[in-house]
N, C-alpha and C positions, 0 to 999 in steps of 0.2 A: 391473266386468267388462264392462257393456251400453259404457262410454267406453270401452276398450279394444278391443271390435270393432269399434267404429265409428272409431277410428283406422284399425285394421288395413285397413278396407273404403275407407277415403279415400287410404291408401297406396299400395295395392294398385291403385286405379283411375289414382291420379297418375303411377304409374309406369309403366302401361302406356298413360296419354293421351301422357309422354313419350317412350315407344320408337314409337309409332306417327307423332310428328315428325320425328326424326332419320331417317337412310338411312344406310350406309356400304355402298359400292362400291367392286369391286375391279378395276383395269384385270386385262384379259382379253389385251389384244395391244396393244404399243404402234409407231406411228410416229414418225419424224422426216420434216421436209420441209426440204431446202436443196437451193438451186441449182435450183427445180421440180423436183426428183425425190423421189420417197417411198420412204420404205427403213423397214423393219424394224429397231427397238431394244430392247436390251434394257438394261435397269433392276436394279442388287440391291437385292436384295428388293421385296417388292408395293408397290404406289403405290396409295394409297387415298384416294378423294372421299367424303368424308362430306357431305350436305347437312342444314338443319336448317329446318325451315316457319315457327321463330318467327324467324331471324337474318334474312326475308326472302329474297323471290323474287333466284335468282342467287347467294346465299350460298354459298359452299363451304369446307372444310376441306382442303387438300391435305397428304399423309402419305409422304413418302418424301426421304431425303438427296441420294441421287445426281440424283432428277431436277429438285428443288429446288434446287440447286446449279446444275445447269445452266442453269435457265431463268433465273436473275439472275447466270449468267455469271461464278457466284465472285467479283462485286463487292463484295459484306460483308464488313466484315472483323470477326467475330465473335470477343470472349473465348472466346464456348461456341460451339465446330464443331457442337453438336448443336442449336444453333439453325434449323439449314438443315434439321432432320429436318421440322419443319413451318408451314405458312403456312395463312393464313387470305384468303378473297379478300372482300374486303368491299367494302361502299358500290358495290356494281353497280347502273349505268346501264345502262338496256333500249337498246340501240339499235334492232334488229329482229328481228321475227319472220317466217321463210316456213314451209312447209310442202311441205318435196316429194313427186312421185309417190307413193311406199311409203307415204304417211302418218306423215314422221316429220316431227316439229315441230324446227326449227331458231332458237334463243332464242339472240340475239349481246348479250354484257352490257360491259360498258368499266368495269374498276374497278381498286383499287388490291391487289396480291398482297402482305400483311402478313407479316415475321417478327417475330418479337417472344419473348424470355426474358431475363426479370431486366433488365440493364440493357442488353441486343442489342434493338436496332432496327432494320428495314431495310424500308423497301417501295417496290417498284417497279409502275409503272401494264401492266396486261395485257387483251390481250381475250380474252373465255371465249367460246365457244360450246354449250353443251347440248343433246343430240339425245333429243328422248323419243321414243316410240311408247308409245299405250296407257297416260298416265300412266307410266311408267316410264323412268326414265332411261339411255340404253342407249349415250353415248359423251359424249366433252368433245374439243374442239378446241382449243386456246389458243397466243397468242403474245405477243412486246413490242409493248406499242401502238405504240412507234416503232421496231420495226425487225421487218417482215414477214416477211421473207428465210428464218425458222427458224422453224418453228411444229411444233407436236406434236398429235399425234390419240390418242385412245384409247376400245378396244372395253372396256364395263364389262361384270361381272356382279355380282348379289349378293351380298354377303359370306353365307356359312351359320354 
């Protein structure tokens, strides 16, 4: 019985060291930007940045079809359509950090935007941007490393 609590007690803690890694946010409002003008877009269904503290600073999760679709421009040509439902943006390069008036931290990362299921593979190079205040991450900016022209912004909030 005394090894059995003492599992439960080391599960229990494991579990919650890991939910205290992870984050999942939920775009709050989303832009496009083309031609320098900023417009208003909408997305079905929510678009979700999960971030994770062990995958490394810049890591992210990105969770939606339509707007994953768009931003590699329907170039994949996947077996599985539902491969577009998620990417993962990995092996991010810091290029800079500022920090403006309001005190929100602006962290610009250059890495590669991964899909990946079963035998789909596809990844295209992107730049993220991440806005904190206060430790918390309160928007993402991104585009094609090579092609500026369209870039996307968005307001996060918490998932509940």
């Amino acid at each position: 019985m005394k090894n059995f609590y003492a599992l439960f007690l080391f599960l229990f803690f494991a579990s919650a060291n890991y939910a205290q890694q992870t984050q999942s946010l939920i775009v709050d409002k989303a832009w496009v930007n083309e031609s320098e003008e900023w417009s208003d877009f909408q997305y079905a269904g929510q678009i979700i940045f999960s971030t994770n503290t062990l995958a490394g600073e810049g890591s992210l999760r990105i969770g939606n079809y339509d707007f994953l679709y768009d931003i590699a421009e329907g170039k994949a040509k996947f077996a599985n359509k539902a491969t577009y439902s998620t990417a993962e943006f990995s092996r991010p390069r810091k290029i800079s950090v500022t920090t403006d008036k309001q005190g929100v931290v602006n962290s610009t990362y250059e890495g590669t935007l991964v899909f990946q299921a079963d035998k789909d593979y596809y990844a295209i190079l992107v730049s993220v941007t991440l806005l904190e205040k206060g430790g918390n991450m309160i928007g993402v900016k991104m585009h094609l490393k090579d092609n500026a022209r369209k870039e996307y912004a968005f307001s996060l909030k918490p998932a509940s």
